[in-house]
C-alpha positions as CSV (number, residue, x, y, z in Angstrom):
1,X,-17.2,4.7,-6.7
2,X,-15.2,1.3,-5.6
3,X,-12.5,-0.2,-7.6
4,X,-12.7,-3.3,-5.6
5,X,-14.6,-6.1,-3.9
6,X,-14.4,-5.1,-0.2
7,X,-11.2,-6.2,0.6
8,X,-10.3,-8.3,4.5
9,X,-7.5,-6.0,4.4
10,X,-5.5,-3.7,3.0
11,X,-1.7,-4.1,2.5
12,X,1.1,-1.4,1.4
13,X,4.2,-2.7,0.4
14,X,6.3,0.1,2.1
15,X,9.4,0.0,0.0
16,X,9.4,0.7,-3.4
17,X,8.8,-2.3,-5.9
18,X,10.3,-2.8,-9.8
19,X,7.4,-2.0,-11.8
20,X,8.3,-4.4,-14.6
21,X,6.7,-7.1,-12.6
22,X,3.1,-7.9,-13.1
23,X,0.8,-10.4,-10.7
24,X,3.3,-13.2,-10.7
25,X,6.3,-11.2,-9.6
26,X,4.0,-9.0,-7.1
27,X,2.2,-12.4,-5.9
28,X,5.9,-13.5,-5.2
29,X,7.0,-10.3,-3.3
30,X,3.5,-11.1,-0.9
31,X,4.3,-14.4,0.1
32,X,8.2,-14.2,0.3
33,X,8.5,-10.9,1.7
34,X,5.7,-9.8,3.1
35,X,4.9,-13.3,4.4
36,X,1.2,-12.8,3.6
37,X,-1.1,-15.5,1.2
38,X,-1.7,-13.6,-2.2
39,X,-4.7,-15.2,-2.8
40,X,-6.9,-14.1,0.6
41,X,-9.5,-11.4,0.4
42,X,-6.7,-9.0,0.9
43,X,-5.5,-6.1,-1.4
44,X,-1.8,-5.3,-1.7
45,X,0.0,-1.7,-2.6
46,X,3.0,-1.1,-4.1
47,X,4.6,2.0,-5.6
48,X,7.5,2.2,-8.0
49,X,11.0,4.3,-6.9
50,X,9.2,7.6,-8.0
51,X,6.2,7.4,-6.0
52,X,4.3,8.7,-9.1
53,X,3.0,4.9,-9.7
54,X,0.5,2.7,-7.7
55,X,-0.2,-0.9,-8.7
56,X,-2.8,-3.0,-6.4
57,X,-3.0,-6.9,-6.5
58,X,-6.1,-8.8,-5.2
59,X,-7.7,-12.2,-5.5
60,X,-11.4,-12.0,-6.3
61,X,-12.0,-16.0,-6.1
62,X,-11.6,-16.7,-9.9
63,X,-7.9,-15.1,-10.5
64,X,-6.0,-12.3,-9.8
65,X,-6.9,-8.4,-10.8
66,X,-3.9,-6.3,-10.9
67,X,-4.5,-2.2,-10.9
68,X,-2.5,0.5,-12.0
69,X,-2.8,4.2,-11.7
70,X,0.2,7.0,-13.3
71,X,0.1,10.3,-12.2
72,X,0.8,12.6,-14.3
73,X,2.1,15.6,-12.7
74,X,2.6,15.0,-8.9
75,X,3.7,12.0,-6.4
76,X,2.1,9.4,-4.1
77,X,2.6,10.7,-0.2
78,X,4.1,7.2,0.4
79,X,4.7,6.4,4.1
80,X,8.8,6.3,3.8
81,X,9.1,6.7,7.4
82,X,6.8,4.3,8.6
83,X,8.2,1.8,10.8
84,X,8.9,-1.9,9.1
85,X,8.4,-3.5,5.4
86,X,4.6,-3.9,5.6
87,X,2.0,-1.4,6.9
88,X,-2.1,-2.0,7.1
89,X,-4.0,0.6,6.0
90,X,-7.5,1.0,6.6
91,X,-9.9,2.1,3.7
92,X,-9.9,5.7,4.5
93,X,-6.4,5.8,4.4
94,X,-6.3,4.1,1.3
95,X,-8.8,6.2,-0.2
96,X,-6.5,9.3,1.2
97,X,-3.2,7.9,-0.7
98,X,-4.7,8.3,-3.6
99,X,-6.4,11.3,-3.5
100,X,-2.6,12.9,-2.7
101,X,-2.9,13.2,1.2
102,X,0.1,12.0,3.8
103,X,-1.8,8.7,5.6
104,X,0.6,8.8,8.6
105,X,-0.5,11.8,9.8
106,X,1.2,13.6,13.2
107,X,2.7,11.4,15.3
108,X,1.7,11.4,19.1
109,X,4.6,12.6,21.4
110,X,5.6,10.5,24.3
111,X,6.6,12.8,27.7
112,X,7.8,11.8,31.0
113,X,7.2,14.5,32.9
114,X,6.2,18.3,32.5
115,X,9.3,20.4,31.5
116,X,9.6,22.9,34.1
């Protein structure tokens, strides 16, 4: 089942975002820090300091659709280590982040030579 229009992209916000704000204050976090228009076909993720909270803010051509999901018992594998503010995510990772799994995956190791 989809949630959402197909988005042109996906987003994640990678540090963690004060989850007192609704679409105004997460529109504002997209354009100032993120440097990315809030109202393209994009969607943008955020978590809260816990990881145990996911809100997602898209444009749909009419206004903007904020969506929120709590867990209850267990925390978002958010990508902590991942490299800059900003990451894209494609829609099977996105799908993966939610249903619990680590999106970054094992990272390729870069050799030289052979050790010998």
């Amino acid at each position: 089942m989809k949630m959402f229009v197909d988005p042109g992209a996906i987003y994640l916000q990678r540090e963690p975002v004060d989850f007192r704000k609704s679409i105004n204050g997460l529109a504002m976090i997209v354009e100032q820090e993120m440097q990315l228009s809030p109202m393209s076909s994009a969607l943008f993720v955020f978590c809260n300091k816990n990881r145990d909270r996911v809100k997602a803010l898209y444009w749909d051509q009419t206004g903007f659709c904020l969506w929120y999901k709590r867990l209850e018992k267990d925390k978002f594998k958010w990508p902590l280590k991942y490299p800059g503010q900003t990451m894209t995510l494609s829609e099977m990772d996105w799908e993966r982040l939610l249903s619990g799994y680590d999106i970054l995956g094992h990272r390729p190791l870069l050799y030289a030579g052979l050790i010998g």
